[in-house]
C-alpha positions in Angstrom: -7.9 -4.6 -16.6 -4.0 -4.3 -16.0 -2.6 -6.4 -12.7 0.1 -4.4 -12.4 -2.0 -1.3 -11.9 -4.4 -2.6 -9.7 -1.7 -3.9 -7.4 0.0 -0.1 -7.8 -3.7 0.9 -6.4 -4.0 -1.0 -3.6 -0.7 -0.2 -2.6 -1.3 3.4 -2.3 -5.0 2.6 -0.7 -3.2 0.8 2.2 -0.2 3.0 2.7 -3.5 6.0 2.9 -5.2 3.7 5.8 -1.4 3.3 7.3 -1.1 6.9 7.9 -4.6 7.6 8.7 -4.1 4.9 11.5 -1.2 5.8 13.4 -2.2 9.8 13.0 -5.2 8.6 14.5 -3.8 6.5 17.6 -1.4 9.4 17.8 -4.2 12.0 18.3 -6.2 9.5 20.3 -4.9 7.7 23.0 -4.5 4.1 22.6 -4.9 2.2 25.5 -3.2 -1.0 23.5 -0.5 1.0 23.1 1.6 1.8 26.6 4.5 4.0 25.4 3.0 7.1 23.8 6.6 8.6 22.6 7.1 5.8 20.6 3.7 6.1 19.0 4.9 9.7 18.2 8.3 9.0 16.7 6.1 6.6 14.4 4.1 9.4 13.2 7.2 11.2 12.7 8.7 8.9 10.6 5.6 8.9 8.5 5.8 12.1 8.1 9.5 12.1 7.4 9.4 9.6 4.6 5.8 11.6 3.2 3.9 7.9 2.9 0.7 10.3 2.7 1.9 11.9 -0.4 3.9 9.3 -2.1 0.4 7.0 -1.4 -1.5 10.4 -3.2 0.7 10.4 -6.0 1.1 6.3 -6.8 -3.0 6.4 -6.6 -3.0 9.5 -9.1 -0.5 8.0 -11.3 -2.0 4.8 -11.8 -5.4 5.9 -12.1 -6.5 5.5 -15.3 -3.5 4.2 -17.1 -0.4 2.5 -15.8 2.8 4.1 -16.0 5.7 2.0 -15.5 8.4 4.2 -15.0 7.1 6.6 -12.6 5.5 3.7 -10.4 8.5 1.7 -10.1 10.3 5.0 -8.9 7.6 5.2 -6.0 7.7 1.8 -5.4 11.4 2.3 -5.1 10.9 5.3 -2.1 8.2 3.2 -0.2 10.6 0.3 -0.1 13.2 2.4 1.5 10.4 4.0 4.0 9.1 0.6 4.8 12.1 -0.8 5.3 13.4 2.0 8.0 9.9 2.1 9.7 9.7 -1.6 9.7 13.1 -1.6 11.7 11.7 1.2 14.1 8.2 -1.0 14.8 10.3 -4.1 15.0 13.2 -2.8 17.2 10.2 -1.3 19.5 7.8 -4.5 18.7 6.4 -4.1 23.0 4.8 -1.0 22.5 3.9 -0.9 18.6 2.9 -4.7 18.5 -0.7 -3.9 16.6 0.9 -1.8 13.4 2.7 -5.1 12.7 -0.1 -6.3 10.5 -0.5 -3.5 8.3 3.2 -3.1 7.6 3.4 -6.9 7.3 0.7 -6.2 4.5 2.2 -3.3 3.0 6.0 -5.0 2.6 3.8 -7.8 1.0 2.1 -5.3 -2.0 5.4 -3.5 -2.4 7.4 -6.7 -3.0 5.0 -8.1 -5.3 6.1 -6.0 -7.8 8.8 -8.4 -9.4 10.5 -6.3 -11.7 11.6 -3.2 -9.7 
């Protein structure tokens, strides 16, 4: 079994449940979270940066064989997304205190990847 493309994996496997989660505290009100705008820029950001499809294509990528090139090149564009929409949750940490954990995760995954 490779490492590398198990890690690739459960990269895109949380960056799916990211998405899923703030769509979903977007579409349902959250009573943890008191500034409902700022829940919605978050969801636009996601949707800016496409975490749902670059999460679809790392998974579809690395399913049965691991491709180096390619994944290093996704890797690359979640880094970037992360970092801007780590900024935005940090910036606004009072109101979008609970995604901390999962992007705390997610810049975790994406940084063990050593030689991108």
């Amino acid at each position: 079994m490779n490492y590398e493309r198990e890690k690739a994996n459960m990269l895109a496997e949380n960056l799916k449940s990211f998405t899923d989660y703030v769509l979903k505290s977007h579409k349902a009100y959250n009573i943890y979270l008191s500034n409902q705008e700022k829940l919605y820029r978050l969801s636009l950001l996601t949707d800016e940066f496409e975490i749902q499809i670059l999460a679809d294509e790392l998974l579809r990528i690395n399913r049965f064989i691991y491709d180096e090139k390619t994944t290093a090149i996704l890797v690359e564009r979640i880094r970037k997304a992360l970092t801007i929409i780590g900024d935005y949750i940090d910036n606004n940490f009072n109101d979008l205190f609970i995604f901390t954990p999962r992007l705390h995760i997610l810049r975790m995954l994406s940084s063990s990847f050593t030689y991108i």
